[in-house]
C-alpha positions in Angstrom: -4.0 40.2 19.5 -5.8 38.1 22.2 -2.4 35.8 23.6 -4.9 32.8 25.1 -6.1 32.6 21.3 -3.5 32.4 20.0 -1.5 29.3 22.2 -5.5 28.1 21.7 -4.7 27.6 18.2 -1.4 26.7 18.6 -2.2 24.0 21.4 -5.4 23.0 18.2 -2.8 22.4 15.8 -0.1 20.7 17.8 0.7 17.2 15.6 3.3 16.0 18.1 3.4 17.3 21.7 7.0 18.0 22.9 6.2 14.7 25.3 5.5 12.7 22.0 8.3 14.1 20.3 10.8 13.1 22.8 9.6 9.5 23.3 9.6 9.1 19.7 13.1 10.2 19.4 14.7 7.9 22.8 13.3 5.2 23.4 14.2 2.3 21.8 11.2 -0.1 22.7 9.3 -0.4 19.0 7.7 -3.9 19.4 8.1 -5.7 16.0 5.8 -5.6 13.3 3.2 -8.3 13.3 0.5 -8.5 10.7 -2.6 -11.3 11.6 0.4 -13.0 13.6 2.8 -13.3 11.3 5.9 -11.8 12.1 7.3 -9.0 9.6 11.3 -9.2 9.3 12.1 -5.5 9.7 14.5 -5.1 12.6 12.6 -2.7 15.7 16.3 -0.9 15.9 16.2 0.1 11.9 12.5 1.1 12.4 13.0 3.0 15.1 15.7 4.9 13.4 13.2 5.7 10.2 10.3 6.4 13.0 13.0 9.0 14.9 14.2 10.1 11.6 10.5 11.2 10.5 9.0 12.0 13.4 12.0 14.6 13.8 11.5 16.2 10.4 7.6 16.4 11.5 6.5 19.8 12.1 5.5 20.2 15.8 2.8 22.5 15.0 1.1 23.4 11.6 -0.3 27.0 11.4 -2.8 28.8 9.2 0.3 30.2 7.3 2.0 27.0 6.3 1.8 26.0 2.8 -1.0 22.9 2.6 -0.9 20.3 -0.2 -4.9 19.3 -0.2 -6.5 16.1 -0.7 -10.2 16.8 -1.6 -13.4 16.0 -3.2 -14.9 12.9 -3.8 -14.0 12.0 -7.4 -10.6 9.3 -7.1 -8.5 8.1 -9.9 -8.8 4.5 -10.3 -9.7 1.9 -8.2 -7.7 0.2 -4.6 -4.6 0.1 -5.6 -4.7 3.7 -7.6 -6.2 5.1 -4.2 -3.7 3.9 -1.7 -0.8 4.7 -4.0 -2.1 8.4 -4.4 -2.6 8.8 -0.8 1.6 7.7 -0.6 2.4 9.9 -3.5 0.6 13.4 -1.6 3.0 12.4 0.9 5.8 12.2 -0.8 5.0 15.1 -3.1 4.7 17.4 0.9 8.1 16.3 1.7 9.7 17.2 -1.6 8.2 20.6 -2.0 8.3 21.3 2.2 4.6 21.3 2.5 2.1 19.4 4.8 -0.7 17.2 3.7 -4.0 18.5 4.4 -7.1 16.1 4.0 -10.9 17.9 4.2 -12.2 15.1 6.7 -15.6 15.3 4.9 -14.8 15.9 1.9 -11.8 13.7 0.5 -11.8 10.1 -2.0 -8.6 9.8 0.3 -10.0 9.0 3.6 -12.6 6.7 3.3 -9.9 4.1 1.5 -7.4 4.4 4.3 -10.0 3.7 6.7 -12.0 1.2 5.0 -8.5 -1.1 5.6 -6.6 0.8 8.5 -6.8 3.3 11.3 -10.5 2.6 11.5 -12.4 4.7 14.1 -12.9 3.0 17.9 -15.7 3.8 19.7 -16.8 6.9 18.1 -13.4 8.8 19.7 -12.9 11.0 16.2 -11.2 13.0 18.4 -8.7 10.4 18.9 -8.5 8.8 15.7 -7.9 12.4 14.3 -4.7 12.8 16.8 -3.4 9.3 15.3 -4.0 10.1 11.7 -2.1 13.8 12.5 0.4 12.1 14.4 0.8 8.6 12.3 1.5 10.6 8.7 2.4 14.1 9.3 -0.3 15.4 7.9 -3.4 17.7 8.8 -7.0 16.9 9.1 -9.8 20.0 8.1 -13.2 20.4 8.4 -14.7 22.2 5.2 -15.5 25.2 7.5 -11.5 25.3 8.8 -10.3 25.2 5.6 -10.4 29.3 4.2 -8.3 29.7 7.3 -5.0 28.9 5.7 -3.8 31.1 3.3 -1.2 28.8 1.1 -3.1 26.1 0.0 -2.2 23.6 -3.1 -5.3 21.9 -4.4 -4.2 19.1 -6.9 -6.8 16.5 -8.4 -6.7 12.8 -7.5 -5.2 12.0 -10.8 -2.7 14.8 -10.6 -1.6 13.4 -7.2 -1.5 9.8 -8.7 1.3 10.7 -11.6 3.0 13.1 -9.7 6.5 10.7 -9.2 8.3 11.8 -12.2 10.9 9.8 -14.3 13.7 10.0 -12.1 15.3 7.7 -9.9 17.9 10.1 -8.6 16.9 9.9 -4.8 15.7 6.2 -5.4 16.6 5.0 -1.7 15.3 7.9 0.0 12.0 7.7 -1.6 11.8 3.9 -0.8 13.0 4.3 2.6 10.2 6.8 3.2 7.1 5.2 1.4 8.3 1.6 2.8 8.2 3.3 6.3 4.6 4.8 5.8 3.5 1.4 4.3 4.3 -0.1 7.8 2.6 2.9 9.6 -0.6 1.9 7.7 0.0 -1.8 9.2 0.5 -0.9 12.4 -3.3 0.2 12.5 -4.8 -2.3 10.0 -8.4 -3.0 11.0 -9.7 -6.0 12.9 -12.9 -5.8 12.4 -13.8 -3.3 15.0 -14.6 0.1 14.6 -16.2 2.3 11.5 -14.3 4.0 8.4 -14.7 7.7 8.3 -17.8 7.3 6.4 -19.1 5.7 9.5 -19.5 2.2 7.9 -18.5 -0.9 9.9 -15.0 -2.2 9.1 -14.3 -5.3 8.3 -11.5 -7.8 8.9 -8.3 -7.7 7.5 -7.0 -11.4 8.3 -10.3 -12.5 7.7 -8.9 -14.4 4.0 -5.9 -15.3 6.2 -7.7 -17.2 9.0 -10.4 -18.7 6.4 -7.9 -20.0 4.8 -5.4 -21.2 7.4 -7.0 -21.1 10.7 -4.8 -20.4 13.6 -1.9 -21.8 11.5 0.4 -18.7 11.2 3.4 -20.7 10.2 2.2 -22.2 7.5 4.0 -22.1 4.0 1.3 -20.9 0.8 1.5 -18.8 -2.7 -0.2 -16.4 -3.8 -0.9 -15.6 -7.5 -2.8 -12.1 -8.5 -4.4 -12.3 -11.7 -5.6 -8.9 -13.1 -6.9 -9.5 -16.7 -7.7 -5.8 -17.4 -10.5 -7.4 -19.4 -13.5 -5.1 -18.0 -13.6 -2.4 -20.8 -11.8 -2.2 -24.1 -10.7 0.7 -23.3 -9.2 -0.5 -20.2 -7.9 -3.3 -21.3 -5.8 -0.7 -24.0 -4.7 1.1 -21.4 -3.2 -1.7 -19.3 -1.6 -3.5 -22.0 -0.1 -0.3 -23.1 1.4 0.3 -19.2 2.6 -3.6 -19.0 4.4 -3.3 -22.2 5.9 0.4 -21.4 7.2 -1.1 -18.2 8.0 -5.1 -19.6 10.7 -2.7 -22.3 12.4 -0.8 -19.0 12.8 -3.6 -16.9 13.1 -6.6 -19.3 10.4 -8.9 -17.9 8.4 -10.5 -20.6 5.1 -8.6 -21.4 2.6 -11.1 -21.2 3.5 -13.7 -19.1 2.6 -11.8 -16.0 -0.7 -11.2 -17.3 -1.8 -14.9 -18.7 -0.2 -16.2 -15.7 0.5 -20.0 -17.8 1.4 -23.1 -15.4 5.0 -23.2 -16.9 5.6 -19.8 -15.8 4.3 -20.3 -12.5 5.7 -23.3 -12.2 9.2 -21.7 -12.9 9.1 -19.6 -9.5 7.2 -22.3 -7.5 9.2 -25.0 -8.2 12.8 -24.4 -6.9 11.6 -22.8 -3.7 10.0 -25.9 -3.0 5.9 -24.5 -3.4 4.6 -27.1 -5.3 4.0 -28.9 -1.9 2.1 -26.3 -0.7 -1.1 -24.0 -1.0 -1.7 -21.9 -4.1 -4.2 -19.6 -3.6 -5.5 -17.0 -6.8 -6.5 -13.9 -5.9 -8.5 -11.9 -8.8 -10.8 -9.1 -10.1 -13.0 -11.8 -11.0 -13.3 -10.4 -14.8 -11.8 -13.4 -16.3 -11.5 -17.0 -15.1 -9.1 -18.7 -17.8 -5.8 -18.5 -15.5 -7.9 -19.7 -13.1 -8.9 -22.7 -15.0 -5.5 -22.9 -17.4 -4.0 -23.6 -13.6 -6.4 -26.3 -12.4 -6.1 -28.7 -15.5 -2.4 -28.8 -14.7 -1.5 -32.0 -12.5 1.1 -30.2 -10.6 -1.0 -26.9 -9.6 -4.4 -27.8 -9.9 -3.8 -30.4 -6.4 -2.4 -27.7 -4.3 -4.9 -25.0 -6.2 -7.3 -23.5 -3.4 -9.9 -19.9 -3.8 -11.1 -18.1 -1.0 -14.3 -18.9 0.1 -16.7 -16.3 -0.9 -18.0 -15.4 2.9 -14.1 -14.6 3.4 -13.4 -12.8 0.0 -13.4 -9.2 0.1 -10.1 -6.5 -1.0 -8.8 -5.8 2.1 -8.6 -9.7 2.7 -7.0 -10.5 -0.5 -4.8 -7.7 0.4 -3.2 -9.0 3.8 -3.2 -12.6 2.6 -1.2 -11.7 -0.4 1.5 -9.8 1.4 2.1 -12.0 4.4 2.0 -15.2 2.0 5.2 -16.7 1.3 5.7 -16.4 -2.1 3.6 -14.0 -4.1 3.4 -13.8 -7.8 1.8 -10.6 -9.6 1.4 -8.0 -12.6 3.5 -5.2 -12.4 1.1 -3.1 -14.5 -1.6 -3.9 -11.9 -1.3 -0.7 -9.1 -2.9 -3.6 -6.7 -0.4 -5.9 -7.5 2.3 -3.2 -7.2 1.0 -2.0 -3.7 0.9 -5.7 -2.7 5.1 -6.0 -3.6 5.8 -2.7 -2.0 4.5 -3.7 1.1 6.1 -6.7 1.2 9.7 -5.4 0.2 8.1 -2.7 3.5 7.6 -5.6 5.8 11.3 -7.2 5.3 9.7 -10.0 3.2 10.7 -12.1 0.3 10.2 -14.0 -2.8 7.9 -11.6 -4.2 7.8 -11.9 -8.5 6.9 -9.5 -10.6 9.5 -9.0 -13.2 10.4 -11.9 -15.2 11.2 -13.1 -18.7 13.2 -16.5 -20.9 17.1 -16.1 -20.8 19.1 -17.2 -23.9 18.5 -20.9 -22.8 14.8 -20.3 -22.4 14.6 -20.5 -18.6 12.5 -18.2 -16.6 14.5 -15.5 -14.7 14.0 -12.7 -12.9 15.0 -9.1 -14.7 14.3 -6.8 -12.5 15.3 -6.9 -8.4 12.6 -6.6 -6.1 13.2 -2.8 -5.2 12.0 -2.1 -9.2 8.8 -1.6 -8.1 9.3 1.7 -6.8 11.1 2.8 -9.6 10.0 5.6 -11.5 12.4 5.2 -14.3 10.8 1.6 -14.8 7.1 2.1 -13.4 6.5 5.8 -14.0 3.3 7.0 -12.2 2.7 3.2 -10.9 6.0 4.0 -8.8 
């Protein structure tokens, strides 16, 4: 065997560089966590404990004999919210079965969603953005023509990846503890406008909504309120009814309120924390506009009521305004609603409602605490 080859290969594969390694590990100098200027309440000292923790258990390099779990092809599972949360569920899926994630670069539903809202592409460096993706998650970028170089390699499809979680809720904390802590590594590269996703389309902003909205207010108190009406198809429609009442009978919450969205339920949240006197702002799918207008013939809602303005309206916008608002209502059948409270309960944030339902006096309380959401007793494959 030809030695300079192989430390070639080895230097080729390298994910973390003993330099890299050893900075992540002992020095403490994490800046805090700021999304479109808002401040995220996660303590740098406990993330740089998760960061040392992960980057530790991070192979240093990945060879053609380690077992690969692969992301390919270009046919996803769902829409956003399914996409993203497959993406964290490969990731998960390598660390339980002690395999790497391996994503063909050209080839892959995964990619182009990550980098359509994060870890865009700067000045055509792909050589650079492949280093941070490798280096950011763990995992392992191939080219089509790299790929029948490794020898153990797991393909899955996108919907297998999506459902993979299981029922159990045995390592509950560990499994939040590592998907919060890769939710925060995908906002530490959310995109600004500048760059192009890995299908070489320009990126756009991701506090775009947020600025619209707000302006160069970042302390300003607002709502949010996702309606999903999973009106689009019947069949659709079925199928999301189906998941809200599965998950409404494990967790308690009431099985349509989250979905109709009425002004006395939102009023229930709002109303002790004080948002009434503030913005409300709906996101939506856009499929059906009756919460929309149930909400602005109420003479509480309708005055603080406000929509994004169409030239600022696109997903990853609605995405970022949602999680750094300060209140944020949602469906907990909706996978974009879901992703939404995970990353809030990732950034240290509050007030987020998504399981709720009348007590025995017929008050609106909350049934389910904030860490449900990543429960896979309660939201199976939506976990």
């Amino acid at each position: 065997s030809n030695p300079n080859l192989i430390q070639q290969t080895l230097k080729d594969n390298e994910m973390f560089n003993p330099i890299d390694r050893l900075a992540a590990r002992d020095i403490f100098t994490m800046p805090p966590l700021e999304v479109c200027g808002r401040m995220a309440a996660i303590p740098p000292e406990q993330e740089q404990q998760t960061i040392n923790k992960y980057t530790n258990q991070c192979p240093t390099v990945v060879t053609y004999d380690d077992p690969i779990f692969l992301i390919e092809g270009q046919d996803p599972f769902g829409r956003t919210g399914n996409k993203l949360l497959g993406f964290l569920h490969a990731l998960e899926k390598a660390r339980k079965t002690g395999k790497i994630v391996g994503i063909v670069i050209d080839d892959s539903w995964a990619l182009p969603v990550i980098t359509t809202f994060f870890m865009s592409i700067q000045d055509g460096d792909v050589d650079e953005w492949k280093h941070q993706m490798e280096k950011t998650f763990c995992i392992k970028l191939l080219t089509r023509e790299e790929l029948p170089k490794y020898t153990d390699v797991v393909r899955r499809s996108a919907k297998d990846i999506f459902i993979y979680t299981g029922d159990s809720d045995d390592d509950l904390e560990e499994y939040i503890e590592f998907q919060t802590y890769h939710i925060r590594n995908l906002f530490r590269h959310y995109n600004n406008g500048e760059g192009v996703n890995s299908e070489k389309k320009k990126v756009r902003d991701m506090c775009i909504s947020l600025d619209e909205m707000f302006g160069s207010d970042r302390s300003c108190l607002y709502s949010v309120i996702h309606s999903r009406s999973f009106n689009s198809r019947p069949l659709e429609r079925k199928s999301g009814m189906q998941q809200l009442g599965r998950i409404c009978a494990k967790s308690g919450c009431d099985p349509i309120a989250a979905l109709d969205m009425q002004p006395e339920y939102v009023k229930s949240i709002l109303r002790p924390l004080g948002m009434l006197e503030h913005p409300i702002v709906i996101i939506s799918d856009g499929q059906d506009l009756s919460v929309a207008e149930r909400l602005l013939n109420d003479p509480e809602i309708a005055p603080m009521l406000r929509l994004v303005p169409n030239r600022a309206k696109w997903i990853g916008g609605d995405i970022t305004l949602a999680i750094m608002s300060t209140t944020f209502i949602g469906n907990p059948a909706s996978t974009f609603s879901g992703f939404i409270a995970k990353s809030r309960l990732a950034l240290g944030l509050e007030n987020t409602f998504m399981f709720r339902a009348r007590n025995e006096n017929g008050e609106w309380d909350n049934t389910c605490e904030e860490q449900c959401i990543f429960s896979k007793r309660i939201m199976r494959s939506n976990a």
